[in-house]
C-alpha positions in Angstrom: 341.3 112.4 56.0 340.8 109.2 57.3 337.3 109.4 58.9 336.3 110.9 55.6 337.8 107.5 53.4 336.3 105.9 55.5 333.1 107.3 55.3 332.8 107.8 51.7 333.4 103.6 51.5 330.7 102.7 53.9 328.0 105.1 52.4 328.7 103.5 49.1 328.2 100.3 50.9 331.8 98.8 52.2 332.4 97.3 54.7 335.2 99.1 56.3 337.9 98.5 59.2 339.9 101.9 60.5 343.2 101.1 62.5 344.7 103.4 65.1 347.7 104.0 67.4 345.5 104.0 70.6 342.0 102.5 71.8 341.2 107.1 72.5 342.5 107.5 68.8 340.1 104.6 67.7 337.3 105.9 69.7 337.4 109.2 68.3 338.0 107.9 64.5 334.8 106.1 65.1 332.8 109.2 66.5 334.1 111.0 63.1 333.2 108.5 60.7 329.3 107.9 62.5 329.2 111.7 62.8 329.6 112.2 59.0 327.4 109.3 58.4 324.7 111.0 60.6 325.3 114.2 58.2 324.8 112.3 55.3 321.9 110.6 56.4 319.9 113.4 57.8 320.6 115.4 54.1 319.3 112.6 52.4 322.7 111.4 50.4 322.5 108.4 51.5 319.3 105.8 51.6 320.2 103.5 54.3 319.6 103.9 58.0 322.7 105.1 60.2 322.3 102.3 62.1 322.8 99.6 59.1 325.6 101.7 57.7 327.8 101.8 61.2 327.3 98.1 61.9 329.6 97.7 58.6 332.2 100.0 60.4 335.2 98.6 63.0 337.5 100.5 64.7 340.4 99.2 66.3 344.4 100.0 67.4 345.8 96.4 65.6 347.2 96.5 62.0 346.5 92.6 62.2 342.6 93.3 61.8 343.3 94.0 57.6 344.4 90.4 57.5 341.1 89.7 54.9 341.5 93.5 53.9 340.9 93.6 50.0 342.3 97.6 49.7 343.5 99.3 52.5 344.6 102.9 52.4 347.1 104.6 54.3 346.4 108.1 55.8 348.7 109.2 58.1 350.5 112.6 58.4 352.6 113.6 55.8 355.8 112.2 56.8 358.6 110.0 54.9 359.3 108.2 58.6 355.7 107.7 59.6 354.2 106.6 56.3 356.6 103.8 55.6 356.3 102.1 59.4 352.6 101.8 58.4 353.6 100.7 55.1 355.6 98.1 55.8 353.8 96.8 58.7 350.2 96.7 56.7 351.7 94.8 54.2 353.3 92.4 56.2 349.8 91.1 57.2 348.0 91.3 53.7 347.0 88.5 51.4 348.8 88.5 48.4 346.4 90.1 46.1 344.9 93.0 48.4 345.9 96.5 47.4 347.6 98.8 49.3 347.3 102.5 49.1 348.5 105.9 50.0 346.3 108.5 50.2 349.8 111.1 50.0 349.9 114.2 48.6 353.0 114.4 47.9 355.7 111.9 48.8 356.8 109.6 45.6 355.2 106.3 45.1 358.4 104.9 43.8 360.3 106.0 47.2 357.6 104.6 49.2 357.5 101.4 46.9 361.1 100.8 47.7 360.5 99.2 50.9 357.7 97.6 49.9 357.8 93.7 49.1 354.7 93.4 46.3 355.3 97.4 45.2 353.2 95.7 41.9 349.6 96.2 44.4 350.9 99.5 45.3 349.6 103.2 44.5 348.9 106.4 45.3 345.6 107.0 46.1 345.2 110.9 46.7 341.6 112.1 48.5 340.6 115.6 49.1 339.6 117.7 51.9 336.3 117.5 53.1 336.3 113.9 51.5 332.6 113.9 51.8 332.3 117.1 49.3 335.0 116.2 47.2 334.4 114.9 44.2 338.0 114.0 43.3 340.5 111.1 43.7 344.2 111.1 42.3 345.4 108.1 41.2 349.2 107.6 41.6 350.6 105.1 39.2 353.9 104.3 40.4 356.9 103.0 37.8 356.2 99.4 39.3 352.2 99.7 40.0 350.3 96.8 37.8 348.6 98.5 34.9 345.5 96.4 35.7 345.3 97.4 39.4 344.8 100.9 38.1 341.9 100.1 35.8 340.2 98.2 38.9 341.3 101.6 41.0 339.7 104.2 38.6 336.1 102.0 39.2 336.4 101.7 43.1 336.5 105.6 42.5 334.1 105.7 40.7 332.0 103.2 42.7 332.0 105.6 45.9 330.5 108.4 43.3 333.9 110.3 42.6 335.7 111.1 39.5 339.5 109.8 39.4 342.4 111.1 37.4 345.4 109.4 36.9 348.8 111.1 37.1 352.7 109.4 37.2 354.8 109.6 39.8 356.4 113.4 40.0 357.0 115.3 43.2 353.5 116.8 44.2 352.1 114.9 41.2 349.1 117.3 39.5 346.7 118.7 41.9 349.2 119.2 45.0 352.0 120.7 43.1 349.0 123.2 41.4 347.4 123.8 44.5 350.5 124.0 47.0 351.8 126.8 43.8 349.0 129.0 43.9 348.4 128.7 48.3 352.1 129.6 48.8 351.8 132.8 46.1 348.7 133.6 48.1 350.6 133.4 51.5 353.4 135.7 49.7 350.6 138.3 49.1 349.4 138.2 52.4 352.7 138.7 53.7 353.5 141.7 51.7 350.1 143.6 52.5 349.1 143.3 48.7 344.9 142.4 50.2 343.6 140.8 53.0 343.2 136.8 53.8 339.6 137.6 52.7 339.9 139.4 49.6 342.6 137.4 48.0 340.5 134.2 48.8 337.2 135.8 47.4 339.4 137.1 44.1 339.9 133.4 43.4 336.2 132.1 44.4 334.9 134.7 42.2 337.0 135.6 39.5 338.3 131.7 38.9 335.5 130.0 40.3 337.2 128.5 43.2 335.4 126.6 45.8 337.1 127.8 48.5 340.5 130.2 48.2 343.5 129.0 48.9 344.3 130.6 52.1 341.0 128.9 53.9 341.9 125.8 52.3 345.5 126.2 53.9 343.4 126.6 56.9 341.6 123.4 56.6 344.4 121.2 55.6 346.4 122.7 58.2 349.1 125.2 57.8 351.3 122.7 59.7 350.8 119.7 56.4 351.1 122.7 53.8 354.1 123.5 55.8 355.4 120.3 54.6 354.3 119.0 51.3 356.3 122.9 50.5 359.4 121.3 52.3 359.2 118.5 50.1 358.0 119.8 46.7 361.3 122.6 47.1 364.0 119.5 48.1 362.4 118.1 44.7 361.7 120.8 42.0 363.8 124.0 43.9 363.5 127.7 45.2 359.9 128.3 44.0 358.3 125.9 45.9 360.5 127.3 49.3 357.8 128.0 51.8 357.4 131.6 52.6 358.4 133.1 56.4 354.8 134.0 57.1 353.6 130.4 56.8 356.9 129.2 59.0 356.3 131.8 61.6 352.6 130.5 62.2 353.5 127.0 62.3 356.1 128.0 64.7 353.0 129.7 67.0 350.9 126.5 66.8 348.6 128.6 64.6 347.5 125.3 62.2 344.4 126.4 60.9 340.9 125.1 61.5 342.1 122.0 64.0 343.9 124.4 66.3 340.9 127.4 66.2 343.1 129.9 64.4 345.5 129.8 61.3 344.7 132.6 58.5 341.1 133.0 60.0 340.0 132.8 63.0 337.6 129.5 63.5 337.2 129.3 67.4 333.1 131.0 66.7 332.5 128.9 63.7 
């Protein structure tokens, strides 16, 4: 998710600084983000060389390189623990007007804004899997975000060509708490023999115009982040969110989907 922030920014013309744990972590981020810009440049979505577009890109392991950050979003895995150390320690070296961001699916604004010390240049800013195809961006206003900040929020969106909705803070706000609805009543059907991974998904390409059905998108979020934005939305909103044995079961197996080679389909030949 974060290779594909950071690419959509830098196509649109950004200048754009990715920070991670380790110097390998960096490395690879950076092969991501100049492998999507190659994509994009090669299909003619963007106008600019590759060249010019990666010399606008840094990737390094220090949180201290946002120091002159105007927005920086937060994309690390969906945990309470994890997301508020990289909260709190962005923040810390910000100026006092930059904006800071999550890109969560799920976990309140408000509880994240807690620990924050300027939770006014705060909000949820939601991205979808495969950034580059998505054309979508949930905005998170959270009780304390500055009314103002979301205005200038909605025309960033729209400045890296994507259309932005903006929601209040409620566990799994719109599109998870939809999407995570309809995956797990897919993984239900599944598990009780009703059709195949492939038919259910192609009833929902076909008959409701569906990009891609919910059990391949499972697949390419990973089983193992579905897995846990269910957790959540269940603690929050009860039983019907609980996450059904199947998915549990292939968790357990390391069977994650897409980034592991096998999760509802099989991806090692694709």
């Amino acid at each position: 998710m974060g290779a594909g922030i950071a690419h959509a920014f830098l196509v649109a013309g950004a200048h754009v600084t990715v920070v991670e744990r380790d110097a390998d972590a960096a490395a690879a981020a950076r092969t991501r983000v100049t492998d999507a810009v190659a994509t994009s440049v090669a299909r003619g979505t963007t106008h600019e060389a590759s060249d010019v577009i990666e010399a606008r890109l840094e990737s390094v392991t220090e949180v201290s390189a946002f120091a002159d950050a105007g927005l920086v979003i937060e994309a690390v895995p969906e945990e309470l623990a994890l997301k508020i150390d990289a909260l709190t320690r962005v923040e810390a070296v910000l100026g006092e007007d930059a904006v800071l961001a999550s890109n969560t699916s799920s976990i309140s604004i408000d509880e994240l804004a807690t620990v924050l010390a300027r939770p006014s240049r705060f909000l949820g800013m939601h991205y979808f899997n495969p950034v580059p195809a998505s054309t979508l961006v949930e905005l998170v206003r959270g009780t304390a975000t500055d009314p103002v900040l979301v205005d200038d929020a909605r025309l960033w969106v729209e400045g890296i060509g994507k259309t932005p909705i903006v929601v209040t803070d409620a566990p799994g706000f719109a599109s998870s708490r939809l999407g995570v609805a309809i995956g797990l009543e897919a993984i239900r059907m599944l598990e009780e023999g009703v059709a195949s991974a492939e038919d259910i998904d192609t009833a929902m390409v076909l008959g409701y115009k569906h990009p891609v059905g919910p059990l391949k998108t499972t697949d390419l979020v990973g089983l193992d982040v579905r897995l846990g934005i269910a957790e959540y939305l269940a603690s929050q909103l009860g039983p019907r969110f609980e996450p059904p044995a199947l998915l549990r079961r292939l968790v357990a197996e390391g069977k994650l989907g897409r980034k592991t080679g096998e999760g509802f389909y099989d991806w090692t030949a694709q």
